[in-house]
C-alpha positions, -999 to +999 in steps of 0.1 A: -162+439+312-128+425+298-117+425+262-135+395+256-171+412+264-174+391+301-184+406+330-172+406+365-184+380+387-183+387+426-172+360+443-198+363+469-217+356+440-208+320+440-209+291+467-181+268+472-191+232+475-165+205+487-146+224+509-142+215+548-131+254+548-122+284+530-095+305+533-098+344+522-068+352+509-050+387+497-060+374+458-089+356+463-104+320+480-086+290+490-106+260+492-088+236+516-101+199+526-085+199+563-087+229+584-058+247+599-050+230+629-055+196+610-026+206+585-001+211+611-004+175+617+001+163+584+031+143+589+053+143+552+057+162+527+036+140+500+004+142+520+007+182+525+000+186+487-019+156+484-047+169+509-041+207+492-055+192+460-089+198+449-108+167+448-148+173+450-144+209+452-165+229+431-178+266+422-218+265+425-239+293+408-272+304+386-264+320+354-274+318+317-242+321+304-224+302+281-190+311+281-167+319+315-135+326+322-123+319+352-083+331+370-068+304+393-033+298+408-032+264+405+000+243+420+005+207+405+030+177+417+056+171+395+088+153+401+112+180+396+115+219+384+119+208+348+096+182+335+069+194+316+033+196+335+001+180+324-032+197+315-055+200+343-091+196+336-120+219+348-152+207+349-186+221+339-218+201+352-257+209+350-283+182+362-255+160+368-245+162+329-209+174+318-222+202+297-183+221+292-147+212+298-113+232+296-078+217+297-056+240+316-016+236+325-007+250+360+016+280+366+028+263+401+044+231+409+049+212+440+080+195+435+079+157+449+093+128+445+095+092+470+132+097+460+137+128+469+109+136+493+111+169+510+087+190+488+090+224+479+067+249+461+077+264+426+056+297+420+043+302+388+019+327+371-017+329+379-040+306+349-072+316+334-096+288+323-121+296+294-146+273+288-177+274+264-209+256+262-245+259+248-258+283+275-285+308+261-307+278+242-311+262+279-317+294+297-309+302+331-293+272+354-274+256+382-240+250+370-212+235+390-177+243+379-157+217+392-116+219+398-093+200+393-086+170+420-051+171+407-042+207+420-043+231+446-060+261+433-068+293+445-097+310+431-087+343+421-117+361+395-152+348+374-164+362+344-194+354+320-211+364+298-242+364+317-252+376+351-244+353+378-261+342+410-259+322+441-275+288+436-308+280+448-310+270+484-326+234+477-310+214+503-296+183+492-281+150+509-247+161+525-226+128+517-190+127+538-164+101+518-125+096+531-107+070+512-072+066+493-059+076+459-086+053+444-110+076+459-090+108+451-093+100+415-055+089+401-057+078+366-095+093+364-098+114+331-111+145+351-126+151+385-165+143+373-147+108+366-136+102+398-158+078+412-172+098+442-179+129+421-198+098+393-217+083+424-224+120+435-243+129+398-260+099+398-277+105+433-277+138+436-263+140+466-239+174+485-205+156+482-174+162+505-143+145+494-118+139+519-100+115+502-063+118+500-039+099+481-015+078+494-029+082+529-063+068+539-036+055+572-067+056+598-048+095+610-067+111+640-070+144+626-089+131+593-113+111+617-116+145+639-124+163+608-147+143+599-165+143+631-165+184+631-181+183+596-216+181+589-233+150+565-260+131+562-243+100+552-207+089+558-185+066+540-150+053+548-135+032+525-104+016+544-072-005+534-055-002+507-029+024+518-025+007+551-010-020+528+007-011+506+028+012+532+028-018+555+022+004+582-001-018+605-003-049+618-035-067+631-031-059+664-028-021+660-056-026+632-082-033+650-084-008+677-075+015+649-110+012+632-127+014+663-111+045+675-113+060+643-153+051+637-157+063+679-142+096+668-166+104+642-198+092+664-186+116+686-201+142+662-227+124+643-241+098+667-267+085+649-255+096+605-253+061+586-220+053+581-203+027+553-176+013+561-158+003+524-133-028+525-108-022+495-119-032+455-094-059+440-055-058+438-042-088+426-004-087+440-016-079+480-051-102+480-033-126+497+004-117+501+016-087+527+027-054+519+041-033+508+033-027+474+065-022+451+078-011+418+087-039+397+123-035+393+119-056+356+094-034+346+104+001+324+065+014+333+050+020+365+036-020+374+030-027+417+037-063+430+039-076+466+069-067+490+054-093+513+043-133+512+018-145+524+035-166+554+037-131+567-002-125+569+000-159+596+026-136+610+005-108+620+012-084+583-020-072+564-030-081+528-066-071+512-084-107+523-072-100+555-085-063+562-120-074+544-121-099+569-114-080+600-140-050+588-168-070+581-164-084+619-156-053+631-191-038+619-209-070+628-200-065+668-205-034+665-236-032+650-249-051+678-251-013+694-251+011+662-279+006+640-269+028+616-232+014+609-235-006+576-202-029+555-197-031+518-173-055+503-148-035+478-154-067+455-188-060+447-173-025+434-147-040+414-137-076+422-115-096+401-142-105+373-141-067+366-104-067+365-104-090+339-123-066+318-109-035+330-077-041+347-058-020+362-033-001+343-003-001+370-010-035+389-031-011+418-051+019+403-083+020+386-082+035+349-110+057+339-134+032+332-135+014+366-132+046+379-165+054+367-178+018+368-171+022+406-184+052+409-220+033+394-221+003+416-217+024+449-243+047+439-264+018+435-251-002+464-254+027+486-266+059+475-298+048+458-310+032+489-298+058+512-317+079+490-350+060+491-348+054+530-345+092+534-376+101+512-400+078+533 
């Protein structure tokens, strides 16, 4: 026990959720969402710490308890050595409910900018999280302590005040999601407000996030991944970044998605897969890419680089990409029964933007964040759900 009357927690105690694999390091476990050979084809600087960070990744136990404490070295971005770091925000869920919370500032940064963008790693001092929550009036439970999807973090010790045990072996739908920032979470309040980890409570379903910020670019190793890990149900929601980086045109587009969707039927040949066209973004619905800072603007606020001559041209905007994925799974469906298309709109289209819009001109804000997360659990997990139990 420590001064504070917890006890040591074995990590072999506790099952880690989220993860395509986990790294045993000399201090603890490193939860990492690409394996090793993957990451040495990450190709800048941004996306090394952007697929580092957290994002569905969870601590899974049985316990009683109602307080833990648990020591993490986390590493945040920030844009240089000095400015002063954020909270990070651990999660506590039982029975899909956010029963406990802890705001936590990392002792590591990753230091980033698009200015300035060879990143480099600041080492801090390990964190400990404490969180509290009524834990002896609802007995012994499955609790999912869920990090941060803004930080890499290595799990170092858990204490409680309670003994701990592995979670129940109740199998539950393994649900496979790659997608952009929107999908990572940026501007969510906490990682059970991103909208996969929302759509995930709701249903009840094994989540694996593999959705990285800034590049949802269609990359072979996150489509090889994909195909190496195991799910019940896949999801890919696909656009936005390829956009706003004005990375493709049509022509390399559309091969693109098929190579990408024939990589992962290599390893699940017959798992339902969703193919997600992108929610609403007023400035690229109809213009090209990229999206921009407004130079007018003292606050973060994205408009078009590109017009919409340039879409005749060959250049991508959102209408454009909805278009060419709903035909894409149409002919292919013609031979894959179990390839499916959701229109981003019906997620958040433009009569949701007007109630919620988006705070920089691109991302979601919490509450269409979690508004998101609602209408694809009820758009596509609900049904998967019911199809399953027949």
């Amino acid at each position: 026990m420590n001064a504070t009357g917890l006890r040591d927690v074995s990590l072999d105690e506790v099952e880690i959720r989220g993860a395509i694999t986990i790294e045993r390091t000399a201090e603890g476990l490193l939860p990492r969402r690409l394996p090793a050979w993957a990451r040495q084809q990450v190709p800048d600087s941004f996306m090394v710490q952007t697929t580092a960070e957290s994002a569905g990744i969870r601590l899974s136990f049985r316990t009683a308890a109602s307080e833990l404490e648990l020591d993490v070295r986390a590493t945040r971005m920030a844009a240089d050595e000095t400015v002063a770091l954020p909270p990070s925000h651990y999660d506590v869920t039982s029975d899909g409910e956010l029963v406990g919370q802890a705001p936590v500032v990392a002792g590591s940064r990753y230091v980033f900018s698009f200015e300035r963008p060879l990143g480099y790693v600041v080492g801090g001092p390990p964190s400990t999280v404490r969180i509290e929550f009524d834990g002896a009036a609802a007995g012994e439970r499955e609790l999912e302590l869920w990090l941060p999807f803004t930080d890499e973090v290595e799990v170092l010790a858990l204490r409680a005040d309670a003994p701990v045990s592995p979670p129940a072996a109740v199998p539950r739908p393994r649900w496979l999601h790659h997608g952009s920032s929107i999908s990572h979470g940026y501007r969510a309040d906490s990682t059970t407000g991103t909208w996969p980890v929302v759509s995930a409570l709701r249903a009840d379903v094994d989540l694996t996030s593999v959705a990285f910020s800034g590049n949802a670019m269609l990359d072979p190793f996150t489509a090889r991944t994909m195909r190496d890990a195991a799910a019940d149900l896949i999801s890919l929601k696909i656009g936005i970044n390829l956009v706003n980086g004005d990375v493709m045109r049509m022509r390399a587009f559309r091969p693109a998605v098929h190579g990408f969707l024939d990589t992962i039927r290599d390893g699940h040949p017959a798992t339902p897969i969703v193919v997600v066209s992108p929610i609403w973004c007023a400035p690229v619905e109809h213009a090209a890419g990229p999206t921009v800072q407004d130079p007018t603007k003292p606050y973060e606020w994205s408009i078009a680089g590109g017009t919409a001559e340039e879409v005749a041209q060959g250049k991508l905007s959102l209408t454009a990409v909805r278009g060419e994925l709903q035909s894409i799974v149409t002919r292919r469906r013609a031979s894959d029964a179990n390839l499916d298309y959701v229109d981003g709109l019906e997620l958040y289209g433009p009569a949701d933007a007007a109630r919620m819009p988006l705070p920089d001109n691109l991302h979601p804000g919490a509450a269409a964040q979690r508004h998101i997360g609602r209408r694809f659990d009820e758009l596509v997990l609900q049904p998967f759900n019911t199809t399953r139990s027949r």
